[in-house]
Structures are given as C-alpha cells and as structure tokens.
BAFI-3210 file (N, C-alpha, C; in Angstrom, 3 decimals, decimal comma, padded with zeros to 6 digits):
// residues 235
n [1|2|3|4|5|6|7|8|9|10|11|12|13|14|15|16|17|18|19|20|21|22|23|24|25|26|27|28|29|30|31|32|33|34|35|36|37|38|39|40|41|42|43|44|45|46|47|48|49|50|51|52|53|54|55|56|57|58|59|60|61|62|63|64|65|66|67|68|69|70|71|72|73|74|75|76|77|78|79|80|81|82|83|84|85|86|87|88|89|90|91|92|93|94|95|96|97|98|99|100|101|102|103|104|105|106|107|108|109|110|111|112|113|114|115|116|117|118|119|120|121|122|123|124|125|126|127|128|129|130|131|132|133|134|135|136|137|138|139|140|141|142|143|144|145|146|147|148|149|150|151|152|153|154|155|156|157|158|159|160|161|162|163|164|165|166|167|168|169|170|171|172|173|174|175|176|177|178|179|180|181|182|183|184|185|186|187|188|189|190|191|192|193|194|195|196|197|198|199|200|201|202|203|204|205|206|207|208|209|210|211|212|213|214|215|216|217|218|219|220|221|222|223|224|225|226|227|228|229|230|231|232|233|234|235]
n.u [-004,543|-006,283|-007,725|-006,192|-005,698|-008,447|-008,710|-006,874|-008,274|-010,253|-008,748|-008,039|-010,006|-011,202|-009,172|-009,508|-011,702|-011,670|-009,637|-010,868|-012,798|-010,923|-009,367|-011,996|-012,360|-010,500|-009,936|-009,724|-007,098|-005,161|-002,158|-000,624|-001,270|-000,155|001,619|004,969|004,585|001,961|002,360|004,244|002,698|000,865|002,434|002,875|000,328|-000,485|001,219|000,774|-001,761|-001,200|000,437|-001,655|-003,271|-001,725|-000,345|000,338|001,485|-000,045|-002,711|-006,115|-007,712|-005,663|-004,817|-006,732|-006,879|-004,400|-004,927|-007,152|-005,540|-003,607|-005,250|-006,422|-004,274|-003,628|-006,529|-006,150|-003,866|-004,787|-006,776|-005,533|-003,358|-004,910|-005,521|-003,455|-000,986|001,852|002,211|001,494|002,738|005,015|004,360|003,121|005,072|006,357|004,805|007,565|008,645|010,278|011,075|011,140|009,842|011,311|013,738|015,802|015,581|017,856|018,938|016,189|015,297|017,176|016,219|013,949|015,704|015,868|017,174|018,966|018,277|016,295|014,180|014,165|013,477|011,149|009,159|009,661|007,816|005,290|004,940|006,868|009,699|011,519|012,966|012,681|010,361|008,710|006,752|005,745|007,433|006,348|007,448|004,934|003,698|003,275|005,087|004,866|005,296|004,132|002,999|003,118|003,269|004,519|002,502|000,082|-003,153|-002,904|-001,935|001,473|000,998|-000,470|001,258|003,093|002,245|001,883|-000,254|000,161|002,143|005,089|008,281|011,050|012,185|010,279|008,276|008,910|007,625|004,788|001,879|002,590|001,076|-000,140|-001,859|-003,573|-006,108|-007,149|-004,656|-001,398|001,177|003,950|006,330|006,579|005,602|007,388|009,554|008,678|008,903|006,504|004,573|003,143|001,207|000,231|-001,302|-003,050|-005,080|-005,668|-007,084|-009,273|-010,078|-011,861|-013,167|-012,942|-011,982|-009,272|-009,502|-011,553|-010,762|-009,731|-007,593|-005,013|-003,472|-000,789|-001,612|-000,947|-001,281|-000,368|-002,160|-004,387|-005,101|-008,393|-010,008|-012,764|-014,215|-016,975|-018,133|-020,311|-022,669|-024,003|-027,545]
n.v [-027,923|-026,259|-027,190|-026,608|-023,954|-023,694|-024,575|-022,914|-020,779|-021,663|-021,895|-019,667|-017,831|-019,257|-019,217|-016,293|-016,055|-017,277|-016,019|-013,559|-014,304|-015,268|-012,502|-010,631|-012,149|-011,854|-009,221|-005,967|-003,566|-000,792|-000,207|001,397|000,710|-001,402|-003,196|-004,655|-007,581|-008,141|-007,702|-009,394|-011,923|-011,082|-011,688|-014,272|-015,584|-014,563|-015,731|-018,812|-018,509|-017,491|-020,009|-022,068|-020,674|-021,126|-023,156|-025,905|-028,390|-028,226|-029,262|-028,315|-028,879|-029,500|-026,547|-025,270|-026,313|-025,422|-022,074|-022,126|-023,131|-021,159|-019,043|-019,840|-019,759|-016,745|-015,790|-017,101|-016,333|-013,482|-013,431|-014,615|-012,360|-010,087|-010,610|-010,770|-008,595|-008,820|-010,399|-009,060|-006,967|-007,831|-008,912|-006,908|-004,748|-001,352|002,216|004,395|007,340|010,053|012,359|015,417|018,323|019,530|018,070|015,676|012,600|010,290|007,703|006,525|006,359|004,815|002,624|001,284|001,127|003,700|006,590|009,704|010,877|009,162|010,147|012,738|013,203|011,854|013,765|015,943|015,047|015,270|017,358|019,050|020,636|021,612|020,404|021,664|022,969|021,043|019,741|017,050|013,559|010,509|007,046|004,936|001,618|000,725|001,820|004,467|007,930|009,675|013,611|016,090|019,536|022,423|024,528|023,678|022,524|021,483|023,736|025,239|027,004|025,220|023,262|023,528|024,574|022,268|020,300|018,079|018,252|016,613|015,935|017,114|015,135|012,828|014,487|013,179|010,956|011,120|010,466|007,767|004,712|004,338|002,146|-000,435|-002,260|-002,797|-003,335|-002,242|-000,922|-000,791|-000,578|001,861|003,437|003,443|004,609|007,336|008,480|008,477|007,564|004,767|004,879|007,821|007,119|005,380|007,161|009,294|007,799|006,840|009,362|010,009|008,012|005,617|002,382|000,540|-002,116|-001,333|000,592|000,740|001,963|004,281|007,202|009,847|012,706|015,270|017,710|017,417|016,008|013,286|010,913|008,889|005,884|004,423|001,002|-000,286|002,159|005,007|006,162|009,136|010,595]
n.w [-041,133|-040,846|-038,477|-036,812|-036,535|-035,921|-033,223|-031,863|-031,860|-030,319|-028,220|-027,528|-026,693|-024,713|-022,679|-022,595|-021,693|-018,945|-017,853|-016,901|-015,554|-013,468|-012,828|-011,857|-009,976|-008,134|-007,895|-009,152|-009,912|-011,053|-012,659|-011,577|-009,064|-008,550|-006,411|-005,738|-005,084|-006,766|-008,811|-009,627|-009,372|-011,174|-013,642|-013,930|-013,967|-016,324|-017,652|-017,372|-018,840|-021,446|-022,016|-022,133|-024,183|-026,184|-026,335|-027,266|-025,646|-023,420|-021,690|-021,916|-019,955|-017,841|-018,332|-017,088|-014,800|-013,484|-013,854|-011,921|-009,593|-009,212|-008,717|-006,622|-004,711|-004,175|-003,282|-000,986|000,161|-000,118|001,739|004,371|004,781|005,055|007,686|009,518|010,532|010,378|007,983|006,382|006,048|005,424|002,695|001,158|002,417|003,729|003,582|003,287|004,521|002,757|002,508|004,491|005,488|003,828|003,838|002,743|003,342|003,739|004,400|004,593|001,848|000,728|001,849|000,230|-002,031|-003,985|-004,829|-004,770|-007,331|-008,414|-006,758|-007,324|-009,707|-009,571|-007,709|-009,284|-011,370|-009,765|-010,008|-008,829|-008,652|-006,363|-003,700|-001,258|-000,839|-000,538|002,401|002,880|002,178|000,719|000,053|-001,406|-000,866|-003,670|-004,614|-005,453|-005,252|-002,945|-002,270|-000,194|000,011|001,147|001,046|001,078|001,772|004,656|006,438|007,067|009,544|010,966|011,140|012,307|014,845|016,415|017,784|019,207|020,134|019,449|019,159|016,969|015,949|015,717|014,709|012,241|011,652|010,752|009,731|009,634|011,263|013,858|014,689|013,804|012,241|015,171|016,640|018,377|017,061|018,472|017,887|016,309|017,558|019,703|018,452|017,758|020,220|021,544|024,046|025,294|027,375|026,717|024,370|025,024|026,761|024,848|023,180|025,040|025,887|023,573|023,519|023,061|022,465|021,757|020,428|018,943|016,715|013,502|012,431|013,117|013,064|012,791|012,272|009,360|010,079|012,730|014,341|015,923|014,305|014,259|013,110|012,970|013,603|011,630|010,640|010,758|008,385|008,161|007,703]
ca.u [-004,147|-007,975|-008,482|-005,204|-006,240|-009,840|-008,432|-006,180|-009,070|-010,687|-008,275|-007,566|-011,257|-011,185|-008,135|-009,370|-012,547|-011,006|-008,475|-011,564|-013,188|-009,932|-009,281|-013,348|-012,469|-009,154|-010,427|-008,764|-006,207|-004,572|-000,720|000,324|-001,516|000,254|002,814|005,374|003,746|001,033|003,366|005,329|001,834|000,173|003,360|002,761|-001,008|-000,500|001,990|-000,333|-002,648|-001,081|000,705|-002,780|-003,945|-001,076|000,916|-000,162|001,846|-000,725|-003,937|-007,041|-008,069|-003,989|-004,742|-007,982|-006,631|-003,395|-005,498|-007,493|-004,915|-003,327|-006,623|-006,726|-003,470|-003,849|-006,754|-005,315|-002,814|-004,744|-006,946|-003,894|-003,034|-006,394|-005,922|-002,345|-000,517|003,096|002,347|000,714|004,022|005,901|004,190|003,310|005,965|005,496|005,388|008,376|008,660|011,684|011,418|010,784|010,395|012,365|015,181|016,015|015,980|018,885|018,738|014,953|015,632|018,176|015,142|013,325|016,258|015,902|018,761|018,469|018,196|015,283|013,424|014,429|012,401|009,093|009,034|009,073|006,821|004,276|005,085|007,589|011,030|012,675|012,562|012,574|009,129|008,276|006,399|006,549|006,717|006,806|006,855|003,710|004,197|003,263|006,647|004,616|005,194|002,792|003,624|002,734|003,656|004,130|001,466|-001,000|-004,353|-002,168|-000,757|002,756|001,354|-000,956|002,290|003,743|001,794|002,077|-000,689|000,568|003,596|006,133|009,556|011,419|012,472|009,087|007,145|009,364|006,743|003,748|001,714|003,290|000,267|000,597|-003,139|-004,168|-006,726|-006,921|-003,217|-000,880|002,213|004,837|007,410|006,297|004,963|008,789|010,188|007,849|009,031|005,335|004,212|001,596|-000,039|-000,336|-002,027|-004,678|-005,317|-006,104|-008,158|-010,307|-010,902|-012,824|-014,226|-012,628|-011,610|-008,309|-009,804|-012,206|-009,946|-008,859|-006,389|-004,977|-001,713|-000,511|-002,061|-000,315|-001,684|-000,235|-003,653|-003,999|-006,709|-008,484|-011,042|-013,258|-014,659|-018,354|-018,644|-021,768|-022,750|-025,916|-027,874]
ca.v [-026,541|-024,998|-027,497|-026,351|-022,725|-023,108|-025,157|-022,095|-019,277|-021,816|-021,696|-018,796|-017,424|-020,062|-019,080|-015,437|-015,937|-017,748|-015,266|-012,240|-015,062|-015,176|-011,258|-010,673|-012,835|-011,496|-007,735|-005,171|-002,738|000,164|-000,549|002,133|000,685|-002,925|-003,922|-005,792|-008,862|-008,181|-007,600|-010,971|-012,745|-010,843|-012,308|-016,112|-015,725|-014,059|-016,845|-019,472|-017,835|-017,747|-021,554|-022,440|-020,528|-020,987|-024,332|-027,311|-029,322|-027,897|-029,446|-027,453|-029,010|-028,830|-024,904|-024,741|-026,404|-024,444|-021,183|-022,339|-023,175|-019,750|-018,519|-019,981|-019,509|-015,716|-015,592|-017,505|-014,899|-011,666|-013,927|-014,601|-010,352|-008,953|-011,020|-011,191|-007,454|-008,738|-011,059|-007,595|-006,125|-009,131|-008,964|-005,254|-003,329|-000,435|003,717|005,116|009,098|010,144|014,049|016,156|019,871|019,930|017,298|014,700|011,611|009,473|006,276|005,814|006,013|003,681|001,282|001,306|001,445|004,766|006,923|011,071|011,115|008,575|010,918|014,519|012,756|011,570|015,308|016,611|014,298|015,643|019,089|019,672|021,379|022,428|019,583|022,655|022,879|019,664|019,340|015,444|012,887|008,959|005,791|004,021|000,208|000,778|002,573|005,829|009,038|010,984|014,761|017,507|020,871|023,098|025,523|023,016|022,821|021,208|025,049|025,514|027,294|024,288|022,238|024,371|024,657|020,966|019,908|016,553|018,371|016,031|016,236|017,340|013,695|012,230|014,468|012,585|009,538|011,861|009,511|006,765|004,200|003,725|001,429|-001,050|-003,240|-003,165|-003,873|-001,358|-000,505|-000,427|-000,160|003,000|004,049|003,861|005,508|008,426|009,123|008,323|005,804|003,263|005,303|008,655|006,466|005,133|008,898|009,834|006,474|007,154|011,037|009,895|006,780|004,375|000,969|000,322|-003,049|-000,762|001,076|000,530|002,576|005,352|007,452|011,274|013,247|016,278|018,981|016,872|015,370|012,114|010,846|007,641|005,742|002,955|-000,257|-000,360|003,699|005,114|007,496|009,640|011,889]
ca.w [-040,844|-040,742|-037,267|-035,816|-036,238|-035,107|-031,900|-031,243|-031,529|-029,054|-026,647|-026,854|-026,273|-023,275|-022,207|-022,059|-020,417|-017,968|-017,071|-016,579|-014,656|-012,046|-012,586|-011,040|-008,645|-007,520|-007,943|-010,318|-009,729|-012,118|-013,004|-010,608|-007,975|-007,919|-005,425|-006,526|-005,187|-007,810|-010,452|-010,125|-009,418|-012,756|-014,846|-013,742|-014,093|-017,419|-018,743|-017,497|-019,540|-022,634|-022,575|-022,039|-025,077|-027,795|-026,088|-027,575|-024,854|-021,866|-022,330|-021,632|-018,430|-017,474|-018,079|-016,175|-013,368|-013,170|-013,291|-010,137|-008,311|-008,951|-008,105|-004,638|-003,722|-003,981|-002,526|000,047|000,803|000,510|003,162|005,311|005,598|006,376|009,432|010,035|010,172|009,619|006,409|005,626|006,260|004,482|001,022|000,542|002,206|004,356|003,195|003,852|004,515|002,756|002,652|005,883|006,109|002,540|003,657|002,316|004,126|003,081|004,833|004,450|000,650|000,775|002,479|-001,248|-003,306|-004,515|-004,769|-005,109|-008,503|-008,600|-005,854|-007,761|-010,912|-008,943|-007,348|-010,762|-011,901|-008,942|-009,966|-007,710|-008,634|-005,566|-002,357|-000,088|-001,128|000,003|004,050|003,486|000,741|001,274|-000,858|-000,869|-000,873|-004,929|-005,225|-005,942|-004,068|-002,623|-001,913|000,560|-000,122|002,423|000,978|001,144|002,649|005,912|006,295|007,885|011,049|011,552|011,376|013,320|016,222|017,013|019,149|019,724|021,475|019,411|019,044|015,989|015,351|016,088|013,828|011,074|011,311|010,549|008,202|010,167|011,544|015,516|015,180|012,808|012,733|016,852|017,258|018,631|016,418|019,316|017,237|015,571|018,764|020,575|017,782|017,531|021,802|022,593|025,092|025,098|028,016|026,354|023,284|025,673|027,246|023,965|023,238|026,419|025,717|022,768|024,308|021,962|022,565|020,752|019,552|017,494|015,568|012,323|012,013|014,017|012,582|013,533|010,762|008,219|011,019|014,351|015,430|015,960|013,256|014,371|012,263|014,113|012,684|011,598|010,913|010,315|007,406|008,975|006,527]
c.u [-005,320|-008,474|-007,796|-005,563|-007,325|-009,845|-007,770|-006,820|-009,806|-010,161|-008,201|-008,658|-011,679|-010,298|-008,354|-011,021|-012,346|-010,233|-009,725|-012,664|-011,983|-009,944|-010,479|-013,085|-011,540|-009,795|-009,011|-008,482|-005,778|-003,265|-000,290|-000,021|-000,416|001,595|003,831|005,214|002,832|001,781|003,532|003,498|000,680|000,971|003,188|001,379|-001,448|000,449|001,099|-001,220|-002,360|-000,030|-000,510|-003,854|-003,473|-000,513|000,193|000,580|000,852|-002,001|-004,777|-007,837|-006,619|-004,226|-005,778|-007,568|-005,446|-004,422|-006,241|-006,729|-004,048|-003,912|-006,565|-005,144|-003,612|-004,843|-006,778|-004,617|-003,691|-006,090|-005,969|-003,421|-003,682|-006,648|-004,621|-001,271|001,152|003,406|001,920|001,710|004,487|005,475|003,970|004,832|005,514|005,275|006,122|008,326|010,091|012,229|010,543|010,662|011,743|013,626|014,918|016,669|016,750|018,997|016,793|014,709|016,579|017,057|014,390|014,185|016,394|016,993|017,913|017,879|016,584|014,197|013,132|013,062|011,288|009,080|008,276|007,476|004,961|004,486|005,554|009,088|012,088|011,924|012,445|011,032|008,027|007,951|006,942|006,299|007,090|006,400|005,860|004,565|004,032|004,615|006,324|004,829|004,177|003,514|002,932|003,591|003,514|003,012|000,145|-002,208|-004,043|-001,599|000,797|002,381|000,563|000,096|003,055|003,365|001,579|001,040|-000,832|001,603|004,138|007,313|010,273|011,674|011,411|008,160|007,587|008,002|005,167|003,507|001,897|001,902|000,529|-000,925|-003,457|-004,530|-007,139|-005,903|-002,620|000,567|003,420|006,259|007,741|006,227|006,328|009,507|010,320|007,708|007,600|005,225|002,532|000,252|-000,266|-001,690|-003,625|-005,207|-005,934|-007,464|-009,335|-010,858|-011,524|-013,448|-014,188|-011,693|-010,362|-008,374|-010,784|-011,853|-009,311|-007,604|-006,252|-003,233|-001,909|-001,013|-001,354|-000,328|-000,918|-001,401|-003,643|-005,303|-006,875|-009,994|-011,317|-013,651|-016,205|-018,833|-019,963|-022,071|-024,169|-026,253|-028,445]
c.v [-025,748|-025,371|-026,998|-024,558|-022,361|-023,661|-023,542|-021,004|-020,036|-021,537|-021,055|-017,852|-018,139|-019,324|-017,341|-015,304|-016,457|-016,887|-013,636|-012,878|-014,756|-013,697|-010,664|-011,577|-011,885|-009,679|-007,249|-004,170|-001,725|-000,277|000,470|002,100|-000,676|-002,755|-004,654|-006,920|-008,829|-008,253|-008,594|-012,104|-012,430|-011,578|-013,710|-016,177|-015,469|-014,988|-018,123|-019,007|-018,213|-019,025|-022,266|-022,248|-020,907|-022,615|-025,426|-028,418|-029,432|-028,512|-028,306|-027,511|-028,791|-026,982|-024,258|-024,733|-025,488|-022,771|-021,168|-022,448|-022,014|-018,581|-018,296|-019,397|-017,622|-015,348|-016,513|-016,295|-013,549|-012,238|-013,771|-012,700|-009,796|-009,617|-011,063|-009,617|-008,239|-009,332|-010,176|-007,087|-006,367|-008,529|-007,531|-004,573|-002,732|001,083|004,146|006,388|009,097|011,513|014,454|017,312|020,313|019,394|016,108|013,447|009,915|007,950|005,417|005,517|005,224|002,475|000,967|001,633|002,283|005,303|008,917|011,610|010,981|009,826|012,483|014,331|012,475|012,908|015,619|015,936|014,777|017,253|020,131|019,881|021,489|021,583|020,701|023,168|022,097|019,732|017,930|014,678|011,594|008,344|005,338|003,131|-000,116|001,284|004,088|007,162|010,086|012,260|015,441|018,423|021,914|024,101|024,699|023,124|022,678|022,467|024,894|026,101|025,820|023,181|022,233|024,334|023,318|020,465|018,876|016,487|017,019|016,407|016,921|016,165|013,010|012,772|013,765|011,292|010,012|010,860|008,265|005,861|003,706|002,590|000,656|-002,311|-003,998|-003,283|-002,117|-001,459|000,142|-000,080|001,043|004,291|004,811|005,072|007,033|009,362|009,147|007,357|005,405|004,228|006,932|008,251|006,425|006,379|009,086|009,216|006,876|008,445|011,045|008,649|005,990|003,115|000,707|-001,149|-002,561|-000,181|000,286|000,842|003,891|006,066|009,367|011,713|014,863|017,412|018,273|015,983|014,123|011,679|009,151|007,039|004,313|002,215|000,095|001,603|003,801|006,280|008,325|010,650|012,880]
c.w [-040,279|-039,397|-036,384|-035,835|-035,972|-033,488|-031,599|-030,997|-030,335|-028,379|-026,481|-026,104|-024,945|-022,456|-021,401|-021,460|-018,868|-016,898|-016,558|-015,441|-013,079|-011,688|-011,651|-009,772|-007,477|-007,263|-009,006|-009,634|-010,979|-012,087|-011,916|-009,174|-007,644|-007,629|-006,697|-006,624|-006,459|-008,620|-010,857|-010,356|-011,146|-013,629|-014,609|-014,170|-015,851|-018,531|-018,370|-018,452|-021,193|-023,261|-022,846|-024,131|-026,550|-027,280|-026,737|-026,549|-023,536|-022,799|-021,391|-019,920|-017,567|-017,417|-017,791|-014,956|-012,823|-012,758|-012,425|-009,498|-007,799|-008,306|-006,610|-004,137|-003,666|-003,318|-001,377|000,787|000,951|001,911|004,591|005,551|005,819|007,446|009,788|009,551|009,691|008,573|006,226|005,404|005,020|002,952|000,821|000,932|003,645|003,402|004,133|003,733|004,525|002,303|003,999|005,812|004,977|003,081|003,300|002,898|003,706|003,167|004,980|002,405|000,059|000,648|001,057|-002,148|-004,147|-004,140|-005,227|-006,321|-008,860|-007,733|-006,418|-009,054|-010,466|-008,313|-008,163|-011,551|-010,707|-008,870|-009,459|-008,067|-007,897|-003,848|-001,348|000,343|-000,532|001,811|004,280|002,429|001,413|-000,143|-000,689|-001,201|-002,629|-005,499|-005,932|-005,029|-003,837|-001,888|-001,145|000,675|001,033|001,732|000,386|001,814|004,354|005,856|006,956|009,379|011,280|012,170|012,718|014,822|016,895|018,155|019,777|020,999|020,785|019,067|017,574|014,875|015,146|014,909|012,251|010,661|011,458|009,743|008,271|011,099|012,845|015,423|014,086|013,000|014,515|017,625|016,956|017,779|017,440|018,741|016,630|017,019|019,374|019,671|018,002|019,248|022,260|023,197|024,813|025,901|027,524|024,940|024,093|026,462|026,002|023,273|023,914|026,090|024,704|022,803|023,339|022,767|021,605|020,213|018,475|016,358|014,650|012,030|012,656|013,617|013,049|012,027|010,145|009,512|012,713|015,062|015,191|014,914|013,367|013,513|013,044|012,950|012,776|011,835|010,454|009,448|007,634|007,611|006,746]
res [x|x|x|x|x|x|x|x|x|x|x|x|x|x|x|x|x|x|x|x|x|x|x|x|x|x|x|x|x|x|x|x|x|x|x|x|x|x|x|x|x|x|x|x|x|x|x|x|x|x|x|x|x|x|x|x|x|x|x|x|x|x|x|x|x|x|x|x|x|x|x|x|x|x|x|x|x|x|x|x|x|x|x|x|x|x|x|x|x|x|x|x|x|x|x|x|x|x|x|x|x|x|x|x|x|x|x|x|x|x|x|x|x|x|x|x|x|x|x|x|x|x|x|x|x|x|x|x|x|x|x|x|x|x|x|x|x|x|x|x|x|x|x|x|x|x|x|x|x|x|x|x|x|x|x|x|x|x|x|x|x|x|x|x|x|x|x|x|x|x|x|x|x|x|x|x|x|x|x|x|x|x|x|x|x|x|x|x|x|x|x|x|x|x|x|x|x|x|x|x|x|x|x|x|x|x|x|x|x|x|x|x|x|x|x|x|x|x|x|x|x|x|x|x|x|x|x|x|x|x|x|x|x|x|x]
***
C-alpha cells in the first residue's frame, strides 16, 4: 500500500513538472484569452497529464512520450500560422463586428453563434446598458467582446468626418485588417468598396512597401493605421 502511494506522489510530481516543462514551452495564456483551439488542446494535454499521473495502465515513459508528441504537434501548428494566413484563419477564427453605430448586426452574430440575448449580456458585462451607446463592438477570435462607445476617446465628429471618404456600408469593417503579414486581404478589401489601387496610393504616400507591413486595418477615427516589420523605438 505505502509503495503504491509513494509511486503515485512520484508520478504525480513527474507528471507535473513535465506539464510546466510543455506549458514554458508552449507559452501561457489567461482563460479569457484561449481560442477554442486552445481550449480543446488544454483538455487533451491536461488528461494526458493526469492518466500519466494516477493511471497505472500508462507507464511513465508511455506518459513522457505522449506529452512530447503533444508538444510538437502544437508547436507544429502555431509554426504552420505565423507563416500561413488562412491556417491562421482556420484555427483561430476571425473578429467579427457585430454592433455599428448602435445596430445590431444580425447575420454577423449568427457567424459566432451568438444570439441577442448572448450580446445584451457581454454589453452589460462591459458596462454597457443601452446598444445605442455602442460606435462598434466585435468578437475577438477568444469569443470576448471588445466595446467602443461612442463617447470615447475615438469622438463621434472624428467618426464622422470620415477621412477615408467610405461608404456607410464600408465603414462597417472598421477594425477589419486589409494587410497582414505582407499579404493583401482582397476579400476585405472588395467588401469595404476599396480597390487594390487606392491601397497602394496610400502605401506609396508613406513610402511603404506592402511586403513590410504587418498589418494594415481602417482604424476607430477612419485612418488607415499601418504598422511595418522591424519598428524602431528611438529615445
């Protein structure tokens, strides 16, 4: 009885250095940051974990090697999407914008399974009462919503005065990423009634290369907000 319960504080002290070993590897997150990819991949990593520590059928090298190979294949994958935008797509998601100018955008809340109800409660939950209130809110790919208030630091005339010159429909995909990672977001792009060649006009008048950009999306005020690769922090 006294070997079978000092085998089981081993493993399980194996079992959990092991797992802060993979976690350091993998990097750490907060619960309201993880995807649902993370989610499902924390619950396999986390039952590996503990057949390893309580199973007497898994042996110990059986629940080393399993947690490496869980290891790699993850980072495998988050390999595979910092080079590949639509497995980026694939496993996160995108953010959807599913309030506008205090409406409520019905069929993009559909796209995340939310329903009015679900949306009236994350408001509240961001201190928000009355969607009329609301400039623009979207899902992140976490399933959290982020809010802008129209009496925000983004003011209403700033909104207002549009100096993108877009449409009514168009400024819906405010927040919306036309650049990432060097690649052009044509899809976002068509949507949003801009063209490819007002993009590169805008590109050029700040003497950017659209293979340098990181990321390039219409920002809260209309402006186009582009961020290059390799910035520099001067002092």
């Amino acid at each position: 009885m006294l070997e079978e319960l000092a085998e089981t504080v081993y493993r399980t002290l194996l079992a959990l250095g092991a797992l802060l070993i993979v976690v350091k590897i993998m990097g750490r997150r907060s619960l309201a940051q993880l995807t649902l990819y993370d989610y499902v991949i924390g619950l396999i990593i986390g039952n590996i974990g503990a057949s390893f520590a309580v199973g007497r059928s898994t042996s110990i090298a059986e629940g080393l090697v399993s947690l490496a190979a869980a290891t790699i294949w993850v980072l495998g994958v988050n390999f595979f999407t910092q080079r590949n935008l639509a497995a980026r797509k694939f496993i996160d998601s995108e953010p959807v914008i599913v309030v506008y100018k205090g409406r409520i955008l019905e069929e993009n809340l559909r796209k995340k399974f939310y329903n009015v109800n679900d949306l009236l409660e994350e408001l509240r939950h961001q201190g928000v009462f009355n969607p009329s209130d609301v400039e623009a809110a979207v899902i992140e790919t976490d399933g959290q919503i982020s809010v802008l208030e129209k009496n925000s630091s983004s003011t209403q005339a700033d909104l207002e005065s549009n100096p993108m010159g877009l449409s009514a429909d168009s400024s819906k995909l405010i927040g919306r990423e036309i650049i990432i990672d060097g690649k052009v977001i044509e899809k976002t792009l068509a949507e949003s009634g801009l063209t490819r060649k007002w993009l590169d006009e805008k590109l050029a008048a700040q003497s950017v290369d659209v293979k340098d950009v990181v990321v390039a999306m219409i920002a809260p005020d209309g402006k186009l907000y582009i961020d290059k690769r390799n910035d520099e922090i001067h002092s």
